[in-house]
C-alpha positions as YAML, in Angstrom:
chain: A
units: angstrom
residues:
- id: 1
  name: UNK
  ca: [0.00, 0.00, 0.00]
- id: 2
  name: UNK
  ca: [1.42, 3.40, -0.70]
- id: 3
  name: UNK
  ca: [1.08, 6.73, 1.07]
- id: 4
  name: UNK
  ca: [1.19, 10.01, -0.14]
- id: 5
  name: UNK
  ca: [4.90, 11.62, -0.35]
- id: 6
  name: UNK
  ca: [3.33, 14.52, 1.58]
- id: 7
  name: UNK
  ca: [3.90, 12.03, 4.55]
- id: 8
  name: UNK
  ca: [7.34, 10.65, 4.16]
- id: 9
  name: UNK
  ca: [9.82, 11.21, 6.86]
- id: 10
  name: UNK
  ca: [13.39, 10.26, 7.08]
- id: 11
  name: UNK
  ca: [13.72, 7.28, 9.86]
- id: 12
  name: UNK
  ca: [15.62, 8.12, 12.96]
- id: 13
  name: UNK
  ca: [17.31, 5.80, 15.39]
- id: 14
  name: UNK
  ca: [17.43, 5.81, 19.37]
- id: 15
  name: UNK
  ca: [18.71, 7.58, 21.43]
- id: 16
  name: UNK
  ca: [16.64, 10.34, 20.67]
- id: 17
  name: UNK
  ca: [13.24, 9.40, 20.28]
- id: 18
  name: UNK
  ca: [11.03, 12.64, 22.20]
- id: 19
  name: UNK
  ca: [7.57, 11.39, 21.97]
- id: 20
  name: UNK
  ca: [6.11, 8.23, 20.75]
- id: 21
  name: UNK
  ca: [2.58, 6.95, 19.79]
- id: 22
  name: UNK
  ca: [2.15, 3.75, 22.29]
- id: 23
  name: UNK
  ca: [1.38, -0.11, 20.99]
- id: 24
  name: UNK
  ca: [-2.36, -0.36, 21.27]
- id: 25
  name: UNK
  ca: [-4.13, -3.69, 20.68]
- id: 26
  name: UNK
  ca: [-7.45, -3.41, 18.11]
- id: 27
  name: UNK
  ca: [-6.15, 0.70, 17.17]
- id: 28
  name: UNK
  ca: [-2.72, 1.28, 16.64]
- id: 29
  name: UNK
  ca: [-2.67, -0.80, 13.34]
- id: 30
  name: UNK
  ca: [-1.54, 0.42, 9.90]
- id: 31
  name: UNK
  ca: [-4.45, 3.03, 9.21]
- id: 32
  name: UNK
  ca: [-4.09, 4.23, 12.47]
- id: 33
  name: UNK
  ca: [-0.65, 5.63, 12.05]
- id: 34
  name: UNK
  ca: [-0.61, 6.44, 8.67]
- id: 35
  name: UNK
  ca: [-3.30, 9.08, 9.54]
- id: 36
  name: UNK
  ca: [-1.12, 9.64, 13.21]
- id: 37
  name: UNK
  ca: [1.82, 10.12, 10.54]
- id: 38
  name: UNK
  ca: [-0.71, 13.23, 8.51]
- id: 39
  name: UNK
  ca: [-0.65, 14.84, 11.54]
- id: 40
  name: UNK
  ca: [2.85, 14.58, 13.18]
- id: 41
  name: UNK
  ca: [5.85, 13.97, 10.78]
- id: 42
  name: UNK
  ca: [8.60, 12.94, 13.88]
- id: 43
  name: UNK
  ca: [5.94, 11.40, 16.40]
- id: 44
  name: UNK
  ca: [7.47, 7.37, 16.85]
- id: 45
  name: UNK
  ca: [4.71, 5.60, 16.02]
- id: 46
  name: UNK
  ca: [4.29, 1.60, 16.75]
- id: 47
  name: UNK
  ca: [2.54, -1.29, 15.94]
- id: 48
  name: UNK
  ca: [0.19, -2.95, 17.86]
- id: 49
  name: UNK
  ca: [1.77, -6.27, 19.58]
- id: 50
  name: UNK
  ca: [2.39, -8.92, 17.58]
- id: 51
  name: UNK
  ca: [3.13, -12.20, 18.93]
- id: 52
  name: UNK
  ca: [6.13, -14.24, 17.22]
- id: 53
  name: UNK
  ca: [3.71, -17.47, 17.36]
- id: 54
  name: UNK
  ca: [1.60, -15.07, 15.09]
- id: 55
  name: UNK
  ca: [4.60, -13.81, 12.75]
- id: 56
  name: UNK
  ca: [6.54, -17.06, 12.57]
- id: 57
  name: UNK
  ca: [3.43, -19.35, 11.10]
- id: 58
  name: UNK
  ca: [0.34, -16.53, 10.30]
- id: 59
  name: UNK
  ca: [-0.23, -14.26, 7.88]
- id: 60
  name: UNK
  ca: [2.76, -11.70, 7.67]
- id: 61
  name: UNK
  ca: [1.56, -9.31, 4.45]
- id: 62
  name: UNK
  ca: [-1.46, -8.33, 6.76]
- id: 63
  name: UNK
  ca: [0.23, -8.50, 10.55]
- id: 64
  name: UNK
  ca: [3.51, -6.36, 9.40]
- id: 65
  name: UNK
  ca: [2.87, -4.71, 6.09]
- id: 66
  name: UNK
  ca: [2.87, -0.81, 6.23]
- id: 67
  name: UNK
  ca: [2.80, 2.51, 4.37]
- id: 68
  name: UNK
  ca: [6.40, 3.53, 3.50]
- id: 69
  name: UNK
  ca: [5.23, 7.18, 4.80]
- id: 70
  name: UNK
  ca: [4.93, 5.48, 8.43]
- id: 71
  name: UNK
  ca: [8.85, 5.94, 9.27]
- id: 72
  name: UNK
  ca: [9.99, 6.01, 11.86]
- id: 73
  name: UNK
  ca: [7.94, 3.09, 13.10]
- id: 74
  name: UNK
  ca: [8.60, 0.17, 15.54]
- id: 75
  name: UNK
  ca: [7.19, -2.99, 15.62]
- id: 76
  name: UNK
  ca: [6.84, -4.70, 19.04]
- id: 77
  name: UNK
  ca: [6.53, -8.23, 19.59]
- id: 78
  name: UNK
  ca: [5.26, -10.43, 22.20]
- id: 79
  name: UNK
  ca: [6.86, -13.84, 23.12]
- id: 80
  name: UNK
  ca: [9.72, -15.07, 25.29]
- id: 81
  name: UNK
  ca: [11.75, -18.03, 23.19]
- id: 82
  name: UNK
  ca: [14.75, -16.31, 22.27]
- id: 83
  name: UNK
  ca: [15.10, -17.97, 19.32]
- id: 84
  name: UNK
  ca: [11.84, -17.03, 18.13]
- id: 85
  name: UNK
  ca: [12.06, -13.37, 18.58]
- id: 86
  name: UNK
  ca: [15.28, -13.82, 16.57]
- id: 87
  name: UNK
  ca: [13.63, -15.34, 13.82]
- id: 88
  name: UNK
  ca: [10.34, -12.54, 14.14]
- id: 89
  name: UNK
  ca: [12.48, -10.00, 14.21]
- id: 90
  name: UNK
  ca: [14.82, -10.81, 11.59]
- id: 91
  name: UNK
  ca: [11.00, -11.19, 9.74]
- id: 92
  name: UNK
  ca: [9.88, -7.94, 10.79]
- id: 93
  name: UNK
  ca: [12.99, -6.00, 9.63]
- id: 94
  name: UNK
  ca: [12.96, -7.34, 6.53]
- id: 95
  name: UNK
  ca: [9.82, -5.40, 6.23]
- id: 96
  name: UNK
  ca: [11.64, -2.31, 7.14]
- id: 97
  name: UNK
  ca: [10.90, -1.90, 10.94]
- id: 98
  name: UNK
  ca: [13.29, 1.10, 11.95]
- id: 99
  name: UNK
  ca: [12.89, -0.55, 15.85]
- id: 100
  name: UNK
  ca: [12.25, -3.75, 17.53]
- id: 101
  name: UNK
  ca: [10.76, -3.55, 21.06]
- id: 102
  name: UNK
  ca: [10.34, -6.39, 23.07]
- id: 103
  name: UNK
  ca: [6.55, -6.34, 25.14]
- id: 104
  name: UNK
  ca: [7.37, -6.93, 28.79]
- id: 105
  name: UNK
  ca: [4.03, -4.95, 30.30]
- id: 106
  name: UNK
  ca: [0.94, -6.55, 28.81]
- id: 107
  name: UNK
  ca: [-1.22, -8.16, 31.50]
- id: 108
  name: UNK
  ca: [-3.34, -9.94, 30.34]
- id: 109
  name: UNK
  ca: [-4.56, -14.09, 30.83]
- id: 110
  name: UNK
  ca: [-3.88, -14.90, 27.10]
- id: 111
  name: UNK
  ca: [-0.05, -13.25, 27.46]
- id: 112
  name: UNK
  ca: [0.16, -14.84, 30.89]
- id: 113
  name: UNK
  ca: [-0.11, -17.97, 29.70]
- id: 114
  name: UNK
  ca: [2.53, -17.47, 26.98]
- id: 115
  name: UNK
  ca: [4.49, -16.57, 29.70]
- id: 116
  name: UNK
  ca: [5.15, -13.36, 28.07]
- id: 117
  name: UNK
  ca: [4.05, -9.82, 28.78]
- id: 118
  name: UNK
  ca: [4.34, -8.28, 32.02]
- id: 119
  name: UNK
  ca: [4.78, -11.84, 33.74]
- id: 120
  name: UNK
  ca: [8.49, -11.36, 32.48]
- id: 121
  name: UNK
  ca: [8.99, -9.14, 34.99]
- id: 122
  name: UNK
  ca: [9.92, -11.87, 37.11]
- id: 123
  name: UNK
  ca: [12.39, -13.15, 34.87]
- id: 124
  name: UNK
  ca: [14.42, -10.47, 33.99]
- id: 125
  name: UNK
  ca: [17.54, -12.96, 33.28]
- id: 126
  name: UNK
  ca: [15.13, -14.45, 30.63]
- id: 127
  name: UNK
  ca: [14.55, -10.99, 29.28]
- id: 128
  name: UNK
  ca: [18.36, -10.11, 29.15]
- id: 129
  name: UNK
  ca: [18.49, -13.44, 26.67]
- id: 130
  name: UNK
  ca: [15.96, -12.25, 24.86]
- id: 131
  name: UNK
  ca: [17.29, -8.90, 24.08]
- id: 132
  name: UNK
  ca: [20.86, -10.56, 23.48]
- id: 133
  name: UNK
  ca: [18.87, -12.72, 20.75]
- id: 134
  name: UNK
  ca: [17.41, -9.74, 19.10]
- id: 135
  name: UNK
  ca: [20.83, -7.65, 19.21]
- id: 136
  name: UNK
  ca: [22.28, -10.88, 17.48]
- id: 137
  name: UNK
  ca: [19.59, -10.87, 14.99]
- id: 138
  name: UNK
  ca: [18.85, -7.56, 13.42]
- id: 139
  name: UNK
  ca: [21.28, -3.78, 13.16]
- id: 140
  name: UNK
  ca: [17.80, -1.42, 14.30]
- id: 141
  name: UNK
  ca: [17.51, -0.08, 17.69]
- id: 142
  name: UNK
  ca: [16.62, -3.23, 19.95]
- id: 143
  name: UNK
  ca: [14.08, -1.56, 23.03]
- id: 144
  name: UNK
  ca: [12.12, -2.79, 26.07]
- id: 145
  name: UNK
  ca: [8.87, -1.76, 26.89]
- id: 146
  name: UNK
  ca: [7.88, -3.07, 30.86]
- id: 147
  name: UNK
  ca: [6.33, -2.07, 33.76]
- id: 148
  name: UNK
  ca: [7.94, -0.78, 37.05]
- id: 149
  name: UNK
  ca: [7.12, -4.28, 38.65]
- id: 150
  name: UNK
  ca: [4.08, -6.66, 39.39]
- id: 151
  name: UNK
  ca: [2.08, -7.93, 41.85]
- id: 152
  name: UNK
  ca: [3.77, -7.56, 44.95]
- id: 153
  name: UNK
  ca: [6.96, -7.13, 43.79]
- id: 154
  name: UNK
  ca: [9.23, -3.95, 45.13]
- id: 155
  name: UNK
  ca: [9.29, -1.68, 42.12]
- id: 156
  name: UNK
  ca: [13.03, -0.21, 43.17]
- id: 157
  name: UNK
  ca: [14.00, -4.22, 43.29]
- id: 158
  name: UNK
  ca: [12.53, -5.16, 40.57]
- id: 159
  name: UNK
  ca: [12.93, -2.08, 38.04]
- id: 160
  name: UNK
  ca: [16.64, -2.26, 38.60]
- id: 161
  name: UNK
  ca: [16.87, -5.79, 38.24]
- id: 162
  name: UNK
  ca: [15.51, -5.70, 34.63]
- id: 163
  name: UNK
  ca: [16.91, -2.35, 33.42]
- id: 164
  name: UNK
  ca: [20.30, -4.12, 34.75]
- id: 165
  name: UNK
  ca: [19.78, -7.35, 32.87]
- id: 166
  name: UNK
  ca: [19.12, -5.61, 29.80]
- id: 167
  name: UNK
  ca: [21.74, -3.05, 29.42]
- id: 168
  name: UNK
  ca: [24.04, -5.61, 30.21]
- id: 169
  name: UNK
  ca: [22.90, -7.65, 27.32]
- id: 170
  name: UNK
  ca: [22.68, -4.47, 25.15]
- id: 171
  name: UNK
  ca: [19.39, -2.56, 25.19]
- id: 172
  name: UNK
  ca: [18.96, 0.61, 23.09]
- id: 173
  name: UNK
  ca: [16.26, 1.96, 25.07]
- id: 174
  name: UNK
  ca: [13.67, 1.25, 27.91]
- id: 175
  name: UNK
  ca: [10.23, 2.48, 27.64]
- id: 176
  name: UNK
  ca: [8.52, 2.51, 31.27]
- id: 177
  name: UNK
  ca: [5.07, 2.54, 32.07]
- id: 178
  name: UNK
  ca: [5.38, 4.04, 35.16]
- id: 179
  name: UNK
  ca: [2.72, 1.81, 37.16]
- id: 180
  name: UNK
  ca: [2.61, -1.93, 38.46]
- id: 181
  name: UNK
  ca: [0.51, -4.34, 37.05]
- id: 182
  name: UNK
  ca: [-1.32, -6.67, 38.77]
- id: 183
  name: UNK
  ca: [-1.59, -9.86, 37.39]
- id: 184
  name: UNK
  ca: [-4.41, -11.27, 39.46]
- id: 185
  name: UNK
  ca: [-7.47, -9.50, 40.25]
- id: 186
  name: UNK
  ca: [-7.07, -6.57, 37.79]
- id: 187
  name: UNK
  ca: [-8.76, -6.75, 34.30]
- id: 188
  name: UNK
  ca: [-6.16, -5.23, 31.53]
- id: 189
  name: UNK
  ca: [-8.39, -1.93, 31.62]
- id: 190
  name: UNK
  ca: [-7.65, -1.78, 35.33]
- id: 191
  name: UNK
  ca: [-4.36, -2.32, 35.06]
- id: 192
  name: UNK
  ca: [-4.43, 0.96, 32.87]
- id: 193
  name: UNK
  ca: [-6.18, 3.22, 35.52]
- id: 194
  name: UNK
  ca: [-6.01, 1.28, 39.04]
- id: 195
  name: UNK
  ca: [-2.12, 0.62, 40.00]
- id: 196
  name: UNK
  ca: [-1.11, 4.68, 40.74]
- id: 197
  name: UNK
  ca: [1.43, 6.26, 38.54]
- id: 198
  name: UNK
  ca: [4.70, 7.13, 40.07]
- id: 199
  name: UNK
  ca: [6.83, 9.02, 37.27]
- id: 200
  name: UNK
  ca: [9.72, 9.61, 40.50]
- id: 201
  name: UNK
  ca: [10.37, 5.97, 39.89]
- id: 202
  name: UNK
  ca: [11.16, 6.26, 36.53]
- id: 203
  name: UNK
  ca: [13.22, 9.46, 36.79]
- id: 204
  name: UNK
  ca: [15.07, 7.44, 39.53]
- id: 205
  name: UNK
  ca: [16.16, 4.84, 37.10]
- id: 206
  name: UNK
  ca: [17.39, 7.69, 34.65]
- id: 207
  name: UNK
  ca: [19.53, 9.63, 37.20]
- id: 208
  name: UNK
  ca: [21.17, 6.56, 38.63]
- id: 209
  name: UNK
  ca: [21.84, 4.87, 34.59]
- id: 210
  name: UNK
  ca: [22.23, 8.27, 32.80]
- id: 211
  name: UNK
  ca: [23.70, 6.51, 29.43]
- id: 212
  name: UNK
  ca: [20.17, 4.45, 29.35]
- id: 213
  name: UNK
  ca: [17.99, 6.08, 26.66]
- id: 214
  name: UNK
  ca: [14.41, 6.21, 28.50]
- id: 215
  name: UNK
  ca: [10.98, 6.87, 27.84]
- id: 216
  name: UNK
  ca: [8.38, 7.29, 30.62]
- id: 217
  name: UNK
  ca: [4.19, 6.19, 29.63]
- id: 218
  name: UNK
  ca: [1.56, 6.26, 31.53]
- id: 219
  name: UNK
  ca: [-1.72, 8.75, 32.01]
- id: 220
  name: UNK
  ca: [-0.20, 11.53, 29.86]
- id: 221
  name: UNK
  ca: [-3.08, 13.64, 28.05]
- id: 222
  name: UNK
  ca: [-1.50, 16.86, 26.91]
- id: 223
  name: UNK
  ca: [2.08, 17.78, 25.37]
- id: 224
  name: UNK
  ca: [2.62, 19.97, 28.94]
- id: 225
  name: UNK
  ca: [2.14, 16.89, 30.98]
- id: 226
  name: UNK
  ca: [4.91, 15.62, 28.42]
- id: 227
  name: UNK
  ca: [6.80, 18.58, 28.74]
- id: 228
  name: UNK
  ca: [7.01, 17.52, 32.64]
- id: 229
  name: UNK
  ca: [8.39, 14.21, 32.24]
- id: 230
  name: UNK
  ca: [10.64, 15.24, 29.46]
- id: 231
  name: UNK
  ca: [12.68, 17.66, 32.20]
- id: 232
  name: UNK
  ca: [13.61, 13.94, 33.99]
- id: 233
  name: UNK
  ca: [13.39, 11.41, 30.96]
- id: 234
  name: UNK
  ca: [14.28, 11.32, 27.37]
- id: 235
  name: UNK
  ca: [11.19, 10.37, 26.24]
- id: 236
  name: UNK
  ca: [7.06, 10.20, 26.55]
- id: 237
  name: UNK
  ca: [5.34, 7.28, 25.13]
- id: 238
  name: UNK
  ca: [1.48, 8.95, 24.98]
- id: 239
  name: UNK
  ca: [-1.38, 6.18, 24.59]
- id: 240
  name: UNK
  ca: [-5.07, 6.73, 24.68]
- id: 241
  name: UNK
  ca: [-4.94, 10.51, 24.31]
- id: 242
  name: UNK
  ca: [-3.21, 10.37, 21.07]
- id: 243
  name: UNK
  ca: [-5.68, 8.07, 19.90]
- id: 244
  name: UNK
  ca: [-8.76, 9.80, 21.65]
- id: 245
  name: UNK
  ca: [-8.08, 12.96, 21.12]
- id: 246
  name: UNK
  ca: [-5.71, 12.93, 17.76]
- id: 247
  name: UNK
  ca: [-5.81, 16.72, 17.34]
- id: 248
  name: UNK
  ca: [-3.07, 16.75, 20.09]
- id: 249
  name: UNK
  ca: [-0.45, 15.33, 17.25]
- id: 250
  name: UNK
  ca: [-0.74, 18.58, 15.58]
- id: 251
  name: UNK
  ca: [1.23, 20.21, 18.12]
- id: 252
  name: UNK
  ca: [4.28, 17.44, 18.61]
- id: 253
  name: UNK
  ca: [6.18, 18.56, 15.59]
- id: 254
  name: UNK
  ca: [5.81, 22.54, 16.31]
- id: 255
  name: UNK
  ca: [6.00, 21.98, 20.33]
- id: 256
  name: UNK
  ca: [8.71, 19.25, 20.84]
- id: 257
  name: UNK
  ca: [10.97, 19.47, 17.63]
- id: 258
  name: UNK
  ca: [10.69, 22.88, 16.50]
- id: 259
  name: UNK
  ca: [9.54, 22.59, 13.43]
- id: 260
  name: UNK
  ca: [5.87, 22.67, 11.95]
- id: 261
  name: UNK
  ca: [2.98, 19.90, 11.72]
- id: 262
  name: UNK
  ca: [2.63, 18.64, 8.38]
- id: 263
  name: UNK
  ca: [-1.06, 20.21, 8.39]
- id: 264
  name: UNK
  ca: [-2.23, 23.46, 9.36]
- id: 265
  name: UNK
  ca: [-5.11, 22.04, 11.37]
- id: 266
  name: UNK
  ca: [-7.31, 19.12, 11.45]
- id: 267
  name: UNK
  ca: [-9.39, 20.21, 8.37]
- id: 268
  name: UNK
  ca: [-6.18, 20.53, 6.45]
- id: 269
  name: UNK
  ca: [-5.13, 17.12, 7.69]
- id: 270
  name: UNK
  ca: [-7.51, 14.95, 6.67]
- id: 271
  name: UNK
  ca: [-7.62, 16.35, 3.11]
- id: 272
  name: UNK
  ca: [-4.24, 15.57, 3.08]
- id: 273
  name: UNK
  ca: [-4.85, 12.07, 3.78]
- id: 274
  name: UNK
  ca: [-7.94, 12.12, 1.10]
- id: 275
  name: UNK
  ca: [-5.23, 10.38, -1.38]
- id: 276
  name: UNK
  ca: [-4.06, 7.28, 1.40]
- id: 277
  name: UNK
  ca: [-7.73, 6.71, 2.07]
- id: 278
  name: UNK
  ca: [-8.84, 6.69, -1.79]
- id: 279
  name: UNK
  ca: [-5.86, 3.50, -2.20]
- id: 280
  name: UNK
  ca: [-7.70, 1.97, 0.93]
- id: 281
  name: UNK
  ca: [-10.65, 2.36, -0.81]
- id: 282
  name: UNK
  ca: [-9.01, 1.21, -3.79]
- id: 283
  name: UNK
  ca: [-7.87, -2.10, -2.19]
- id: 284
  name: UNK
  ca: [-11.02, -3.54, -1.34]
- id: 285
  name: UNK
  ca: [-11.55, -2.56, 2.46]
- id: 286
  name: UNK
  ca: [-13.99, -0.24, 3.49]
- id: 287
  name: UNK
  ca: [-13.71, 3.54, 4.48]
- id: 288
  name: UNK
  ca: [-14.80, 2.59, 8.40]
- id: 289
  name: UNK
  ca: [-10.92, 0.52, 8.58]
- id: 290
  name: UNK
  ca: [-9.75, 3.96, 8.08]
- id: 291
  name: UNK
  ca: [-12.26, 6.49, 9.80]
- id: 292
  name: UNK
  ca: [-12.78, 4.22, 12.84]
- id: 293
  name: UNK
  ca: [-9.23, 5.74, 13.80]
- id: 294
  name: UNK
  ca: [-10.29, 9.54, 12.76]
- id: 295
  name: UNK
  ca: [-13.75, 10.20, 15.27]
- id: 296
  name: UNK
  ca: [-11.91, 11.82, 17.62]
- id: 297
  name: UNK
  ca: [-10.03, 14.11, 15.52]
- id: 298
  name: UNK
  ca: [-12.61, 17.43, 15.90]
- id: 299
  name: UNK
  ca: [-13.61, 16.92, 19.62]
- id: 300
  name: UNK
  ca: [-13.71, 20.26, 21.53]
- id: 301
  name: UNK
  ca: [-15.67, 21.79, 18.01]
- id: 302
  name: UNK
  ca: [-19.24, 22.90, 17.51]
- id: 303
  name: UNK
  ca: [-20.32, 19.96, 15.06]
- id: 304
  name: UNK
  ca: [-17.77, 16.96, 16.37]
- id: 305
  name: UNK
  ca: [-20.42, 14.78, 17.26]
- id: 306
  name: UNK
  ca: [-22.27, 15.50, 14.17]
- id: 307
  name: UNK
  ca: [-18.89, 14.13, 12.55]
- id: 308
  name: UNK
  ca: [-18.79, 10.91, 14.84]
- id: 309
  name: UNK
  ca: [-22.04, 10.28, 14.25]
- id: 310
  name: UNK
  ca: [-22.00, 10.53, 10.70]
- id: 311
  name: UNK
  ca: [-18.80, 8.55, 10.26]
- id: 312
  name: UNK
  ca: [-19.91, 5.89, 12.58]
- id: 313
  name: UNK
  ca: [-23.17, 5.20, 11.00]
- id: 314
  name: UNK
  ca: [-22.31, 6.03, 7.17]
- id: 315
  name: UNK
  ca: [-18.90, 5.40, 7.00]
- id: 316
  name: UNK
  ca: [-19.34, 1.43, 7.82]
- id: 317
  name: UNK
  ca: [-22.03, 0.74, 4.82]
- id: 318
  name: UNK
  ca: [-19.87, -0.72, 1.47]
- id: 319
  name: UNK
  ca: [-20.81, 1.99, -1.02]
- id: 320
  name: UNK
  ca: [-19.13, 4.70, 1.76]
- id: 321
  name: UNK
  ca: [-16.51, 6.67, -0.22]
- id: 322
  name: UNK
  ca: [-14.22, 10.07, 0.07]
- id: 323
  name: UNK
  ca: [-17.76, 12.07, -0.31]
- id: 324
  name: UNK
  ca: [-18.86, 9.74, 3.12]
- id: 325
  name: UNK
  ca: [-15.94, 11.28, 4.86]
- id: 326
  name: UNK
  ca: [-15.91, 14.93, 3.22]
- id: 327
  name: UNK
  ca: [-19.84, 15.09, 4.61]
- id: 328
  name: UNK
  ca: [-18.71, 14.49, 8.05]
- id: 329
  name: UNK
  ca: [-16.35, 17.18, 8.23]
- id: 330
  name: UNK
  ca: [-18.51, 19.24, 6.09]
- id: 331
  name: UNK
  ca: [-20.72, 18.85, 9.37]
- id: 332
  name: UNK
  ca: [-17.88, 20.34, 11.45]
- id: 333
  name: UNK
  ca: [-17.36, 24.51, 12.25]
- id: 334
  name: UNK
  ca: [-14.39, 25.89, 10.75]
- id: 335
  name: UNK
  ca: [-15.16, 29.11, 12.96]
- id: 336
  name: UNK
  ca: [-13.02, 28.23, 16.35]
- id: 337
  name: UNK
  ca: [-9.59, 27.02, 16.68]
- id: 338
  name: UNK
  ca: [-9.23, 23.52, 18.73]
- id: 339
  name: UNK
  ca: [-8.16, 24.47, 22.03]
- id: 340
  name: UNK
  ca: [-7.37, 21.05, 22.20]
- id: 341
  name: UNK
  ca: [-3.99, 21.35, 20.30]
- id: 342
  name: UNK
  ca: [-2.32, 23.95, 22.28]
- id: 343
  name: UNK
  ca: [-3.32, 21.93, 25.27]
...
């Protein structure tokens, strides 16, 4: 699938990376970023997880193809055989994957019992093999992505203890989601909101590893709450509100790198991304695998819900087209800037 050139960005590698679009199961998948990539041209933007089980014996075209526009873009992958997240990533770069990151903070049953996920926590020795395995197997930027413990573990015990293991077996970055998880008892939506945040431990593991590229997620919502972490850390992995409330994009590029969005606004980002969505359209799937990822783009304007609404119920019938998608924003006032993007 092709992209418009209006998107294209030159890759970058770690250390470095300022903010980042989080792995999200069922949104962050190739639509999702290339209209994330209309609206922020150096935002890191990543896949959703993909197991190795999944890569190594399922359909790889649809799991890791994506729009050369996308860069830079990671792909993370769940699994704890280091052999097979050898072979996966060797797979995945080969697809042209500027980052591997290794999924050590998912909670949930089905990642439990593949014994991979947050579960690794408690294993960090495994998790040094498996980052020695990737290092072996592919020359991008090999990261970590964990928690700051589980269950009752002692997050300055066990934090250390993996960001130890894996700098030791060569780590590129560690991306820290700055809350426990609970294996038992907590839902994976609880273990997004429940377990409180605590950013100090995070800036902790900076001051006392310095040379560690890190990234801090967790509960961030607006580019000043970023600006926060970013005085302690080296990086902000941003999650829901980037997919929520997309507008907030806009203001990476201008805020955080200094130079502009690739879009004026939101109006002027979407009919930049008319051409992507017409080869979507082209391909066979339906405008609502692109414009499920766009409803929360105009939130905070007169007409927004109009926009949802229209998108939600028009945009999923087959004979929806561009015209489906220029009627919604038709629907939205032009009249008031989004607050929303300065936020």
């Amino acid at each position: 699938m092709t992209s418009p050139a209006d998107f294209t960005t030159e890759p970058v590698t770690l250390p470095g990376w300022r903010f980042s679009v989080a792995p999200m199961m069922d949104w962050t998948d190739r639509h999702c970023r290339a209209f994330h990539r209309a609206l922020s041209g150096r935002a890191r933007l990543y896949t959703e997880m993909v197991t190795t089980g999944a890569v190594l014996h399922g359909p790889r075209e649809r799991l890791l193809a994506f729009s050369a526009g996308e860069h830079p873009v990671a792909v993370q992958l769940g699994g704890s055989d280091p052999a097979d997240l050898a072979e996966a990533a060797r797979i995945a770069v080969d697809f042209g994957y500027d980052e591997v990151n290794l999924n050590v903070g998912c909670p949930s049953d089905r990642v439990q019992e593949g014994r991979f996920g947050a579960c690794l926590m408690r294993e960090p020795a495994l998790v040094g093999e498996c980052v020695a395995a990737l290092k072996a197997a592919v020359r991008v930027p090999v990261t970590v992505k964990c928690r700051i413990g589980v269950d009752d573990q002692d997050p300055e015990v066990a934090l250390d203890a993996l960001a130890d293991t894996v700098v030791a077996a060569g780590v590129d970055g560690l991306v820290v989601h700055a809350r426990k998880a609970w294996l038992k008892g907590l839902s994976p939506k609880e273990n997004r909101d429940v377990p409180p945040l605590d950013y100090g431990r995070a800036a902790r593991l900076k001051q006392a590893r310095p040379g560690l590229p890190l990234a801090v997620n967790g509960g961030l919502r607006t580019l000043a709450e970023v600006q926060a972490r970013l005085a302690e850390v080296d990086g902000a992995m941003v999650g829901r509100a980037a997919y929520m409330e997309p507008s907030l994009l806009l203001a990476v590029d201008p805020v955080l790198y200094g130079v502009p969005a690739p879009a004026a606004d939101p109006f002027a980002a979407v009919a930049a991304f008319e051409p992507y969505v017409a080869g979507v359209l082209q391909s066979g799937e339906r405008l609502h695998a692109v414009t499920r990822h766009m409803l929360g783009l105009f939130n905070g304007r007169p007409g927004s819900r109009a926009f949802r609404r229209h998108l939600s119920t028009h945009g999923m019938r087959p004979e929806a087209d561009l015209d489906t998608l220029r009627t919604a924003v038709g629907l939205v006032s032009r009249d008031r800037p989004d607050a929303r993007v300065a936020a």
